[in-house]
C-alpha positions, 0 to 999 in steps of 0.5 A, spaced: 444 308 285 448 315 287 456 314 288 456 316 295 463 319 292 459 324 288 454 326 294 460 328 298 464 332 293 457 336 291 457 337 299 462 342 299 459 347 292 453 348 297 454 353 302 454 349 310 447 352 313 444 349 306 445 341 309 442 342 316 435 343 313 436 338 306 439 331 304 442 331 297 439 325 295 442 325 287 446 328 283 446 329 276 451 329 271 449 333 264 452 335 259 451 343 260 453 342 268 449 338 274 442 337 277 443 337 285 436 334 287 435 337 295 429 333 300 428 337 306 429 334 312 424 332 317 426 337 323 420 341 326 421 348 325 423 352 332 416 355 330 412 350 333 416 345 337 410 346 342 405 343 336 404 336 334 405 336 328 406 331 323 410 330 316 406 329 310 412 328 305 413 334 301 410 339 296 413 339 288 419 339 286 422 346 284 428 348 280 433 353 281 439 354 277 444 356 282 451 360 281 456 356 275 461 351 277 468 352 272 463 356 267 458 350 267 450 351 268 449 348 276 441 346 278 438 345 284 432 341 284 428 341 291 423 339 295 420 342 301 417 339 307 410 340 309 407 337 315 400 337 318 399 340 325 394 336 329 393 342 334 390 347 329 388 342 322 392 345 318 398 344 313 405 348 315 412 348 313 418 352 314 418 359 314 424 360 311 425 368 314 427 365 320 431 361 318 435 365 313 436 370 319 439 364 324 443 360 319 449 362 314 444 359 309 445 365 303 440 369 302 439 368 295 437 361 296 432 363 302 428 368 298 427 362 293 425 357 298 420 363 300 417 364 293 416 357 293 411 357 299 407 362 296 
């Protein structure tokens, strides 16, 4: 079980547009740094509020290792929502150009939420 002690101080490395649209479900210490594991959450993108979608968990977990704390290595492990929208049959998730355009989520993390959608 995760020290929510631990989640809440990791809260304040990650920058405030990030914990809208993610959960920090565990942290990790290791012996180079930390292992910060991110879910989306189930938030319907603006895009289709319109639409009948439904989340259908989500697609892999992906690794980026982000900017150091205090000289130590720094990992984000993400996963992304993925939802089946029951008015077109297909699978959709979050267009993250959109939301880097609205939100103080940093760019560099938006443009790898976008590579690992293609």
């Amino acid at each position: 079980m995760q020290n929510n002690q631990e989640i809440d101080l990791v809260k304040y490395i990650l920058p405030n547009g990030d914990l809208v649209y993610f959960t920090i479900t565990q942290v990790l210490q290791i012996g180079v740094g930390l292992i910060i594991y991110l879910d989306e959450n189930n938030i319907v993108p603006q895009e289709y509020k319109s639409h009948k979608l439904i989340s259908k968990g989500y697609y892999e977990e992906s690794s980026v290792q982000d900017f150091p704390i205090r000289g130590k290595a720094v990992y984000l492990h993400v996963r992304r929502r993925r939802w089946f929208n029951e008015n077109t049959g297909e699978y959709i998730c979050r267009d993250w150009d959109l939301v880097a355009k609205g939100t103080r989520m940093t760019q560099e993390f938006a443009s790898f939420l976008k590579s690992i959608a293609r």
